[in-house]
N, C-alpha and C positions, 0 to 999 in steps of 0.2 A: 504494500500500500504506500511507505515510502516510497518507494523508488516511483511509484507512478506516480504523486505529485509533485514528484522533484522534474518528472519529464513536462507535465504539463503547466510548473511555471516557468521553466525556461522555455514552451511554445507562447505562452503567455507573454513574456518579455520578448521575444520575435516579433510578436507580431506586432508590440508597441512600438518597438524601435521602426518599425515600418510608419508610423504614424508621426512618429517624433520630426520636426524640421532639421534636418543635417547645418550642422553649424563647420562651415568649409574655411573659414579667415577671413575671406573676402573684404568686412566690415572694418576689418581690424579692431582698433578700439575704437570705432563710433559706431558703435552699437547703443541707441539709444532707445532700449525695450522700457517698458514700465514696470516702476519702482515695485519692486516686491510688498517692501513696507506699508502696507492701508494708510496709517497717521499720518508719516511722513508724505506721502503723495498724496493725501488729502488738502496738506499743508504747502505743498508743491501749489496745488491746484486754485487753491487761492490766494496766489501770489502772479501767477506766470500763465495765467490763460490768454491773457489780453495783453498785446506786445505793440509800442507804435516804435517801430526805426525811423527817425527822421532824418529828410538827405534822399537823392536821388543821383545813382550811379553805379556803373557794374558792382563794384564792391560793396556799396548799400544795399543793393539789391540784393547779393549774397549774404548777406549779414541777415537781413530778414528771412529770407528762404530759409535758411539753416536753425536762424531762432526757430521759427516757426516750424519746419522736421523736425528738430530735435526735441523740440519743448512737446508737443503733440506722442509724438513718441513715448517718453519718459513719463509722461500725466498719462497717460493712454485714454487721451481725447482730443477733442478738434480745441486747436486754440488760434483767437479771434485776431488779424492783422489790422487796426486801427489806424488810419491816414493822420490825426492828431491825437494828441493825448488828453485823454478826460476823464473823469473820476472813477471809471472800473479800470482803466489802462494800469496793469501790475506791473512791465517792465518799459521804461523809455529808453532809446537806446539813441544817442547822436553824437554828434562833433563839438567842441568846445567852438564856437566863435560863429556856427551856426544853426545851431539849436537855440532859442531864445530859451527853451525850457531848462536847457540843461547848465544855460551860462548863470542864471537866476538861483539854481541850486545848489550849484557850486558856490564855495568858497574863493577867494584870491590865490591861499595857500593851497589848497587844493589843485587848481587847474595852474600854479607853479609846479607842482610835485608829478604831473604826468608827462613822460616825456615821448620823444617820437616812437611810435611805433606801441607806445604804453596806453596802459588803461587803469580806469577805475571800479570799480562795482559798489556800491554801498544802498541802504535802503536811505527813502526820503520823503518825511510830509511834508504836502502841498495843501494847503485850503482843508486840513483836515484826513484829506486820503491817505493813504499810505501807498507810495511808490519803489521799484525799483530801478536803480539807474546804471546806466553803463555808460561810462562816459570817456571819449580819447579827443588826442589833438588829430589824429590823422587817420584816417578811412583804413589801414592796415592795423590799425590799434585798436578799432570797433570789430574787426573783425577775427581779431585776436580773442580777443575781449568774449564775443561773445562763445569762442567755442571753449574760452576759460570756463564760463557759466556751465555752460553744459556739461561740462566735465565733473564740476563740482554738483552739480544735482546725482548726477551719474554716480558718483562715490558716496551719493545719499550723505549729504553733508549738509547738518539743520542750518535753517535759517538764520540760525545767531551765529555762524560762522563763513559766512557767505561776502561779506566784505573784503575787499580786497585792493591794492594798490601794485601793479605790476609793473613793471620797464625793464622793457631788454638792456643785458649790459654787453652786447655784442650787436654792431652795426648789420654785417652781414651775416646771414646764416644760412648757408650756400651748400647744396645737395650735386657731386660731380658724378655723373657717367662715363664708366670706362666702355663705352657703348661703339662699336663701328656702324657706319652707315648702310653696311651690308647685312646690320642687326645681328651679327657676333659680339659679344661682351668678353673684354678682357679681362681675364680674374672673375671669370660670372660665373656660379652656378650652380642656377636655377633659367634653365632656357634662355630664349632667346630675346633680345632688348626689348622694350615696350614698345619703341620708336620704331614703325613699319614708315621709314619717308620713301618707299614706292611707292605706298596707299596715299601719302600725302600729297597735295593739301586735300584732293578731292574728299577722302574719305577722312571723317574724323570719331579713331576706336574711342568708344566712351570711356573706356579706361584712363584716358589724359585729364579730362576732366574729375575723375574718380584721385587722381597720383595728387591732382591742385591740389583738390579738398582734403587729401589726407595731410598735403603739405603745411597749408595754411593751418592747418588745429592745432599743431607742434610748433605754429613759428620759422616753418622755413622761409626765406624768402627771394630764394632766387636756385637755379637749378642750370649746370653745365651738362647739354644732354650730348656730350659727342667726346671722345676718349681723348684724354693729354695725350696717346700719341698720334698726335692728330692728321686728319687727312683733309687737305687744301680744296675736293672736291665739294665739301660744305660750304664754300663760300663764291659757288657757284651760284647764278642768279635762279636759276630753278629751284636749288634748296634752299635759296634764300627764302623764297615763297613758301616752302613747305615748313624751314624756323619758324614764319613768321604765323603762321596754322595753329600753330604748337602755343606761340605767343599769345596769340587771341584768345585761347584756352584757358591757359594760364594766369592769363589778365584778370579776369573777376574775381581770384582768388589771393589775388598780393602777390602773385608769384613773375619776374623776373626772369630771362632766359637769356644764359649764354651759352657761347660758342666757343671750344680750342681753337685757336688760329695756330696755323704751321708756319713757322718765321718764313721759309721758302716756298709760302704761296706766292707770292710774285712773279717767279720764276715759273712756277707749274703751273696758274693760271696767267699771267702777267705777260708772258712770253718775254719777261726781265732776262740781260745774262746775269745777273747780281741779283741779292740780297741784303746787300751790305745795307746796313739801318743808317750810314752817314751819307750815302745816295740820295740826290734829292728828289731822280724817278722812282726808287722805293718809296721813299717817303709820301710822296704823292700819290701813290698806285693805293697806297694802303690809307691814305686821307678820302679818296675818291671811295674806294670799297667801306668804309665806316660810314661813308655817307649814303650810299646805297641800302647798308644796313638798317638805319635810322631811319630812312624814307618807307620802307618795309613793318619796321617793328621801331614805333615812337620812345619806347620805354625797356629798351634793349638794354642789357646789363654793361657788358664789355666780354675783355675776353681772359682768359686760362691758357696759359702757354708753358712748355716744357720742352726747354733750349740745353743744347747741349748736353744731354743727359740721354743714355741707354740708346745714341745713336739717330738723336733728332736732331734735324738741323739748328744751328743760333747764332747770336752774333759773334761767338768765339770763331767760327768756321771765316769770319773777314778781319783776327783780329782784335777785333771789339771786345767791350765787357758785357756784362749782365745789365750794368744801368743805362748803356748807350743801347742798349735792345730794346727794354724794358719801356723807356723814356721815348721813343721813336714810335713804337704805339700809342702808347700813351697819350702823345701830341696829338692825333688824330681821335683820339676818343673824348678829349678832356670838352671840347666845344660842344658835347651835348651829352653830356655827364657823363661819361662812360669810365669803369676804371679797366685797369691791367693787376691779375692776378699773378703774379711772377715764379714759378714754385723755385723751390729751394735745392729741390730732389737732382743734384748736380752729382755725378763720382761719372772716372776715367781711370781703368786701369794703368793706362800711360804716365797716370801722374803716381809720382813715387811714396804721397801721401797717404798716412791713414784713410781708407774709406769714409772710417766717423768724421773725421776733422776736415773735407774735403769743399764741404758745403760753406764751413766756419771759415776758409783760409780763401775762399773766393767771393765770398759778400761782406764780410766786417771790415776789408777796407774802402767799400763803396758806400759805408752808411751815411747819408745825408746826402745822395746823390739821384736819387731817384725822385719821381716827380711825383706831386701828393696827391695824384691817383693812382699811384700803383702801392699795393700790396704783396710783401714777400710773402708766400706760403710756404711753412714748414712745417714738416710731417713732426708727429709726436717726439719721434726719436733719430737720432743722427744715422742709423743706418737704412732701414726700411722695413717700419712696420712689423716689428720681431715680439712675440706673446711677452717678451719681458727684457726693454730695455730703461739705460738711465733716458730722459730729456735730453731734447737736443739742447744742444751748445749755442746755439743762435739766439734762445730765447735771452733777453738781457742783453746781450751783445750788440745791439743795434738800437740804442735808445731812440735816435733820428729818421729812426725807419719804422714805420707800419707793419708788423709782422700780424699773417694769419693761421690760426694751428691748422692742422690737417690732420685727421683721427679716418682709418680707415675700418668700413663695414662691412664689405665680403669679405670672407675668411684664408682669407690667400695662406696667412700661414696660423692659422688656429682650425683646421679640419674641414676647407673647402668646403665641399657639400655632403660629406661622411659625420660630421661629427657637430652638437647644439653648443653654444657657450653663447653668455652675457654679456655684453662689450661694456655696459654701464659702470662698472667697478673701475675699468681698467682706466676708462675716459675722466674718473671724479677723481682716480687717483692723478696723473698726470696734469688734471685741473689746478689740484690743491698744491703741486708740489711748489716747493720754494728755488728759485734760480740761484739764489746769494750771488747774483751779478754784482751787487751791491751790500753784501752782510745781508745777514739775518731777514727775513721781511721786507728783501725785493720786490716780490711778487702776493 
């Protein structure tokens, strides 16, 4: 008699699992189901059914759509989109300087204390009511802002804990593809790149817009979809059109798109015999194609370049350094804001120097020479990307210079795609550590 009800609750559990919705990732973490808890979503629900976003533009426009999925979701009912705010409106959500609502709620210190890309969240009576406010200086900070919130109901976090004051303490926060355009990924895997630019621009996979939205809830804000070892055929005028696809995309979401540039595009699209960055038909070739860019894609990031390094071309190849490379892009992006990401990632077995100190002994005497939109990018550690090395040496060594880290997320040498590990630890370790470029509490 055992044994036969031991068979027939595991047909019992068969068949439920057939009933059960298969949970595949896809969602990642926005997954905004409703709140398990009765009280607490009850409490949800009279706070956050009735939303006015104030402001009209792609990224407002986002900001509402997602309040409004997310909050409906989580309450697990319809919640109402309000054009102004009036006395059932639970969350107001706008811009400092053009929301009347939200400048009159604010305090001086307050709307001192938010900074670009930052938000606020805090409750607030008006005439009585009680409101909720979210409040930024900039349309990336509202929409930061709001998928804060939603996070924070998500982690069923009561109401008395719901205030907050946030501001990024890093300018960019930049997502690179080691992607070719033939949709191979170097150091990839898990298949094949997202980026199909044969389907582009005609076809646009929903998944671009699905990669925004996950971007934008983390705060990334800007994204290199094409490999540091880069290929010049990107900067062809057809794929400019297909970036520029990808951009459109990308745009309602705060998200930013750049491109590796290969220093010897000139040559290979150019029909240039040079490259040399102190040419002043280089220099123009590559002022003209930044312009073409921009004419394309308004709010184009700039570019990700890796010279000299693992057999790519640079300005060492005419001579030159790294700042006269660097600086020679630069000049062509700087008139419609663009920067130059520079990486660091330099070693030459011909040079008789340590591998580690390689990076160190070719950029610390160029510090304060580069031009102040370019960014030195250095990986975590002086060799590359190793489960356990010291800090690089760079860090502190360049006061005069803009350095940006570089922490890598495929698992190149922590078990490819055979084996799970947490990168989180590694990344807050290296965060915290101290440089003593300076004694004690340099960094």
């Amino acid at each position: 008699m055992t044994k036969r009800k031991r068979w027939i609750g595991l047909l019992l559990l068969g068949l439920l699992a057939f009933r059960l919705p298969a949970e595949d990732g896809y969602r990642l973490w926005l997954r905004f189901d409703p709140i398990a808890d009765v009280v607490l979503r009850e409490a949800y629900q009279a706070r956050f059914s009735t939303i006015t976003v104030e402001g009209e533009s792609p990224i407002l426009s986002t900001v509402r759509t997602e309040l409004q999925a997310g909050l409906a979701g989580l309450l697990g009912q319809e919640v109402v989109v309000r054009p102004e705010v009036g006395e059932s409106t639970g969350l107001v959500a706008g811009l400092i300087g053009q929301s009347g609502w939200i400048d009159r709620a604010l305090t001086a210190a307050e709307k001192a204390s938010i900074q670009a890309e930052g938000f606020l969240i805090r409750s607030h009576t008006d005439r009585g009511h009680t409101h909720w406010l979210l409040a930024a200086k900039d349309e990336r900070g509202l929409l930061y802002g709001a998928f804060y919130l939603l996070r924070r109901l998500q982690l069923q976090e009561p109401l008395s804990r719901l205030t907050a004051l946030e501001n990024p303490k890093v300018k960019l926060r930049v997502l690179n593809h080691w992607d070719n355009l033939d949709r191979t990924v170097e150091r990839g895997y898990a298949g094949f790149s997202i980026w199909n630019w044969h389907q582009l621009p005609e076809y646009i996979d929903p998944r671009y817009r699905d990669y925004a939205r996950a971007n934008a809830s983390i705060g990334i804000n800007g994204t290199v979809v094409t490999n540091v070892n880069a290929n010049a055929l990107v900067f062809r005028a057809d794929y400019l059109e297909r970036a520029a696809a990808l951009a459109d995309v990308f745009r309602p979401y705060g998200l930013q798109i750049y491109l590796t540039a290969r220093f010897s595009a000139p040559i290979e699209l150019g029909g240039l015999p040079t490259a040399d960055p102190l040419d002043p038909a280089v220099q123009q070739w590559w002022k003209e194609k930044v312009a073409e860019i921009y004419a394309l894609i308004p709010d184009f990031g700039g570019f990700l370049v890796k010279a000299n390094s693992e057999g790519q071309p640079g300005p060492q190849d005419y001579h030159r350094n790294h700042a006269e490379g660097a600086n020679m892009l630069a000049d062509a992006l700087a008139p419609h804001g663009g920067v130059v990401m520079w990486r660091a990632f330099v070693y030459s077995s011909e040079e008789p120097d340590d591998r580690a100190k390689q990076a160190y002994n070719e950029f610390v005497p160029l510090d304060g020479q580069f031009r102040d939109n370019v960014l030195i990018q250095v990986k975590n550690g002086p060799i590359d990307f190793q489960p356990r090395e010291p800090i690089h040496p760079l860090f502190g060594a360049m006061p005069k210079t803009p350095l940006m880290m570089e922490f890598q997320i495929t698992k190149e040498y922590l078990g490819q795609g055979t084996h799970l590990v947490g990168l989180a630890k590694m990344y807050e370790e290296v965060l915290q550590t101290d440089t003593y470029a300076q004694g004690p509490g340099s960094t």
